[in-house]
FIMILO-881061 format. One record per residue (C-alpha): x, y, z; residue number from 1; residue in three letters. Coordinates in nm, 3 decimals, padded with zeros to 5 digits. Layout:
FIMILO-881061
<node x="X" y="Y" z="Z" num="NUM" residu="ALA"/>
...
END
This chain:
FIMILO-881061
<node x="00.000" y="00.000" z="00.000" num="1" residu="UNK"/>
<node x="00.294" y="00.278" z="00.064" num="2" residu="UNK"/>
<node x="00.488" y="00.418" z="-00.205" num="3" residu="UNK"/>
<node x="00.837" y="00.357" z="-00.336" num="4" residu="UNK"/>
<node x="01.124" y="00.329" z="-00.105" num="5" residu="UNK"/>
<node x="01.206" y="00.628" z="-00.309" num="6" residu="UNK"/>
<node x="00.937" y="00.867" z="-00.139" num="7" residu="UNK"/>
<node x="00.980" y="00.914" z="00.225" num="8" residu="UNK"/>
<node x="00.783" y="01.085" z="00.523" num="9" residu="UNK"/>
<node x="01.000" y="01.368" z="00.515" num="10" residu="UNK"/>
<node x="00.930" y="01.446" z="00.178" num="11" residu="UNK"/>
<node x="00.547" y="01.399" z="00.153" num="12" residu="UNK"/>
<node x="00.555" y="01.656" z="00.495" num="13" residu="UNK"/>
<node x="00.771" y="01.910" z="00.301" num="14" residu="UNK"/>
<node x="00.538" y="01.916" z="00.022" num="15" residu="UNK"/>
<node x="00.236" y="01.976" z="00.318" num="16" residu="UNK"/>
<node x="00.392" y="02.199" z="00.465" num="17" residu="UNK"/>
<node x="00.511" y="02.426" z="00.156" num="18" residu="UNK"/>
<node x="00.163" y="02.450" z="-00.002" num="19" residu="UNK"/>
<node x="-00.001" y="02.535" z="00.310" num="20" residu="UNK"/>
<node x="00.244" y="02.835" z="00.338" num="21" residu="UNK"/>
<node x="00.201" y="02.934" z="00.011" num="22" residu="UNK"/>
<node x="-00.200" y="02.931" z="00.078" num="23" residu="UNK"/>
<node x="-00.121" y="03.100" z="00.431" num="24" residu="UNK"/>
<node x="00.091" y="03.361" z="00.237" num="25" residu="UNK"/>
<node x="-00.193" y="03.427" z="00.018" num="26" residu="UNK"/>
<node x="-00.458" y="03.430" z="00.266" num="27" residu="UNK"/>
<node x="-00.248" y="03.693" z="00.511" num="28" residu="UNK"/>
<node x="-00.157" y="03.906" z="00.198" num="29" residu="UNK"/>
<node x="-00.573" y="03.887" z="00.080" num="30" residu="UNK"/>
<node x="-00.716" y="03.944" z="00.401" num="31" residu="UNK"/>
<node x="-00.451" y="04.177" z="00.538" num="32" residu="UNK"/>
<node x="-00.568" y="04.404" z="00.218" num="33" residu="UNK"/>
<node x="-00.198" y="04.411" z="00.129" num="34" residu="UNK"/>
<node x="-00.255" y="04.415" z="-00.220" num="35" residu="UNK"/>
<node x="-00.243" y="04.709" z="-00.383" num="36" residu="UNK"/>
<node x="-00.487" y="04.706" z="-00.632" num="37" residu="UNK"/>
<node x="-00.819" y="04.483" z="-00.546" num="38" residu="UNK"/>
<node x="-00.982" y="04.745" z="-00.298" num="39" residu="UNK"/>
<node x="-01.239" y="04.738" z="-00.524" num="40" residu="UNK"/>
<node x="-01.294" y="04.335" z="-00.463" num="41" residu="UNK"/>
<node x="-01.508" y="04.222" z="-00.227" num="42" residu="UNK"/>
<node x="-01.296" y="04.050" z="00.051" num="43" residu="UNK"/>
<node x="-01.519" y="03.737" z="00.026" num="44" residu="UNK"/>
<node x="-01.442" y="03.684" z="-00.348" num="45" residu="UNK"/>
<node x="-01.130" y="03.606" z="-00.235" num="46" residu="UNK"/>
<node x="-01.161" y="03.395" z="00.030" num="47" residu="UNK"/>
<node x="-01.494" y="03.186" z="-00.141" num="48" residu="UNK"/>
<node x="-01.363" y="03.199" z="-00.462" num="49" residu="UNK"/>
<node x="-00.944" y="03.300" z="-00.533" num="50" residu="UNK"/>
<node x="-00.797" y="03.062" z="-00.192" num="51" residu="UNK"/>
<node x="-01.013" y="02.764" z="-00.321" num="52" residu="UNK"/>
<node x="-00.935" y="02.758" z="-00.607" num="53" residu="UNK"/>
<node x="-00.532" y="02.853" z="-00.576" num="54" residu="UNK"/>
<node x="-00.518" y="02.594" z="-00.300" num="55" residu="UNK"/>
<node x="-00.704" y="02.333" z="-00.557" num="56" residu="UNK"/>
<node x="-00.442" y="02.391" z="-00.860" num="57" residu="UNK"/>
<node x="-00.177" y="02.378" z="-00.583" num="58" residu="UNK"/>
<node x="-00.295" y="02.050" z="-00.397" num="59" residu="UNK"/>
<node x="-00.355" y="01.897" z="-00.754" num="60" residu="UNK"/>
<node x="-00.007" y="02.004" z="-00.871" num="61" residu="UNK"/>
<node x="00.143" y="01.846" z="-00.567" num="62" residu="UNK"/>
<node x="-00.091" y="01.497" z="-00.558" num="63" residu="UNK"/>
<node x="00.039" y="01.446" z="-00.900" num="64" residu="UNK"/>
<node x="00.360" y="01.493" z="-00.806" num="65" residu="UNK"/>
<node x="00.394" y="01.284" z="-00.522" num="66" residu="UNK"/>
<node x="00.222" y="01.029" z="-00.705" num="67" residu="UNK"/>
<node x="00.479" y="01.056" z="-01.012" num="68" residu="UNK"/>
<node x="00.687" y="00.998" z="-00.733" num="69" residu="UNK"/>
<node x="00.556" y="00.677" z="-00.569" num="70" residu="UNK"/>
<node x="00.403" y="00.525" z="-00.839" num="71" residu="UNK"/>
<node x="00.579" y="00.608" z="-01.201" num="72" residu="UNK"/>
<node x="00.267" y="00.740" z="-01.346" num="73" residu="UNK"/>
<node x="-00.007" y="00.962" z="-01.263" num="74" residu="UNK"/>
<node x="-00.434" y="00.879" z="-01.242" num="75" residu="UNK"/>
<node x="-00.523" y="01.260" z="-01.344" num="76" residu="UNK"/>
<node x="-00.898" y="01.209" z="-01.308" num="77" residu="UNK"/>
<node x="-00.845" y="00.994" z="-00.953" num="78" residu="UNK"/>
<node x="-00.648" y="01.305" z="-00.852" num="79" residu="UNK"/>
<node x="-00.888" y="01.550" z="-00.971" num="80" residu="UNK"/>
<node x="-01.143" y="01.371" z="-00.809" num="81" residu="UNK"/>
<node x="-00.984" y="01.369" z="-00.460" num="82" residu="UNK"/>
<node x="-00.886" y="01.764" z="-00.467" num="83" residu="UNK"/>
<node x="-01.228" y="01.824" z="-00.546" num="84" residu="UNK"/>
<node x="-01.310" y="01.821" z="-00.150" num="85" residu="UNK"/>
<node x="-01.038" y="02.086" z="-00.078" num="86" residu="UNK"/>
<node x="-01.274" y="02.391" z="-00.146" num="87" residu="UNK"/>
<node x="-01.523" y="02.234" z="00.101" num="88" residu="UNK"/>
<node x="-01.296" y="02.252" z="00.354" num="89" residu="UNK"/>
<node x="-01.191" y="02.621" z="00.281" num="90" residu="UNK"/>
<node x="-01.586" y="02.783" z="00.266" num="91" residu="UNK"/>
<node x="-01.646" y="02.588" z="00.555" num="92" residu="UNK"/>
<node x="-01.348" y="02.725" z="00.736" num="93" residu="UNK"/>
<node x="-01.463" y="03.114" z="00.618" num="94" residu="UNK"/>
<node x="-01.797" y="03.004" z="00.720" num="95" residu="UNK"/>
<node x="-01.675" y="02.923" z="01.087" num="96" residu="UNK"/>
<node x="-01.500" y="03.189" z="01.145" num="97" residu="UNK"/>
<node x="-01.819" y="03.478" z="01.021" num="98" residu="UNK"/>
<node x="-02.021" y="03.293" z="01.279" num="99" residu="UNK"/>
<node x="-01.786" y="03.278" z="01.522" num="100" residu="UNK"/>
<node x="-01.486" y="03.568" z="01.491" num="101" residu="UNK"/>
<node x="-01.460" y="03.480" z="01.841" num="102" residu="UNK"/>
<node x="-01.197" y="03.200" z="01.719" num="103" residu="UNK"/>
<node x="-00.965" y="03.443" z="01.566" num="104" residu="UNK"/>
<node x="-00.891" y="03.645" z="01.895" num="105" residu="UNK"/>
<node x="-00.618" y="03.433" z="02.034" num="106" residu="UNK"/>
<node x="-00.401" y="03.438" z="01.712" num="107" residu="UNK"/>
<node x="-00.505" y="03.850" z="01.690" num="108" residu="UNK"/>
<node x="-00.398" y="03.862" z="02.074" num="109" residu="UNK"/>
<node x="-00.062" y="03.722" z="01.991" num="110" residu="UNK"/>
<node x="00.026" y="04.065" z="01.742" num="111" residu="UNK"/>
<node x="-00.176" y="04.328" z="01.959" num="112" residu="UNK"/>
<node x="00.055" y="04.600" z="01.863" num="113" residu="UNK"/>
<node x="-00.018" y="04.567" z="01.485" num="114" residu="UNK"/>
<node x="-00.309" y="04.772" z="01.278" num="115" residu="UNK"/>
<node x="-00.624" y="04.581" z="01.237" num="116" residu="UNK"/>
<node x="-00.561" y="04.458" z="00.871" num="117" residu="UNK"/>
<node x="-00.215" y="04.287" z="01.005" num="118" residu="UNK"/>
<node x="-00.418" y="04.124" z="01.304" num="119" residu="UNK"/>
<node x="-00.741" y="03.983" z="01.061" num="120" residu="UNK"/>
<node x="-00.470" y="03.905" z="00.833" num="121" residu="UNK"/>
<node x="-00.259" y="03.658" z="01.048" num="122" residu="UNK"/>
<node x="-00.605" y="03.520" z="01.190" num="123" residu="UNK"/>
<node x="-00.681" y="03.444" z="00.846" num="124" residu="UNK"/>
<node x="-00.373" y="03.288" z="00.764" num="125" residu="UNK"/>
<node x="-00.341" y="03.046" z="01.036" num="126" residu="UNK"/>
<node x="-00.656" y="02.932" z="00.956" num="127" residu="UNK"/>
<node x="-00.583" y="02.893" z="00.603" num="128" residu="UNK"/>
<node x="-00.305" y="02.722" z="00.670" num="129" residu="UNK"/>
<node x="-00.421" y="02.448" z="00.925" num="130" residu="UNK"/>
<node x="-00.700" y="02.362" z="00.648" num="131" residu="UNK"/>
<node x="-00.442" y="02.328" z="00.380" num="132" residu="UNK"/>
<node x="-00.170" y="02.131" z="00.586" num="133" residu="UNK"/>
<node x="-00.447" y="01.878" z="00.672" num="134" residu="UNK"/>
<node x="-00.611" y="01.833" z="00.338" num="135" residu="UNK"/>
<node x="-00.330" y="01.823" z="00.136" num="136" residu="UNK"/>
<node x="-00.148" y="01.574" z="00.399" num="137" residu="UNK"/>
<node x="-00.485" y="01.369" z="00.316" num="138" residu="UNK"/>
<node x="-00.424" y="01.415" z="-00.032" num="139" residu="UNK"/>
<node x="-00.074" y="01.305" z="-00.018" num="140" residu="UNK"/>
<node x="-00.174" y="00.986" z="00.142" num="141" residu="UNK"/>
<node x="-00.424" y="00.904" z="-00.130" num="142" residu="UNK"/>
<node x="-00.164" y="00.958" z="-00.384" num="143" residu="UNK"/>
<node x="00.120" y="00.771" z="-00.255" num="144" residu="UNK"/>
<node x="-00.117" y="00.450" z="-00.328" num="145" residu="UNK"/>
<node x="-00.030" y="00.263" z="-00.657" num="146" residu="UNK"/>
<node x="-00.321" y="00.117" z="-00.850" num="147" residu="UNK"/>
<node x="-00.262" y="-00.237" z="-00.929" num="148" residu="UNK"/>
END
């Protein structure tokens, strides 16, 4: 059921851990309104629409890869399939936190000194990143199994 002796732990984690920073990144950088020129955007567009589907080219990118890896070959449509839960995970996380913005006050706490975009910004990128270390570690599990 595991992969090649080629792919290890280590490497499966790496690849976790970078594309939940890179969705982190984006989420502080969105929701911190650190980009110049999208004042005009609604801030949900981008956390409905933009993060989901970034973090679902990202986690398919990196699914394929690992299974490339493990396997020699890649299922496309089996790894389509699979990353097309990793949106849920992200509107149900935005949805969590609108109903409860409670949640976000201990990572806010943490940078008190900051202005108000820095704080929802960080709050939002934890978040962000949590959900897309566990889903993609959940994609990279699926992956590393070879089809017979």
């Amino acid at each position: 059921m595991s992969g090649t002796p080629g792919i290890d732990n280590s490497l499966r984690m790496t690849i976790s851990i970078g594309t939940a920073i890179i969705i982190g990144l984006l989420s502080f950088f969105w929701n911190g309104s650190l980009f110049g020129n999208v004042t005009s955007i609604p801030n949900w567009v981008g956390n409905i629409i933009l993060i989901p589907l970034l973090a679902v080219g990202i986690a398919y990118a990196s699914s394929c890869l690992i299974q490339q890896l493990s396997c020699g070959h890649i299922q496309l449509i089996t790894q389509a399939t699979r990353v097309a839960y990793v949106p849920i995970g992200f509107v149900l996380m935005w949805l969590f936190l609108y109903w409860f913005p409670s949640w976000r006050w201990p990572i806010e706490g943490l940078i008190q000194g900051y202005s108000y975009n820095i704080r929802y910004g960080s709050s939002s990128a934890f978040y962000a990143f949590v959900v897309m270390l566990y889903t993609q570690a959940m994609l990279n599990g699926l992956a590393q199994v070879c089809p017979r």
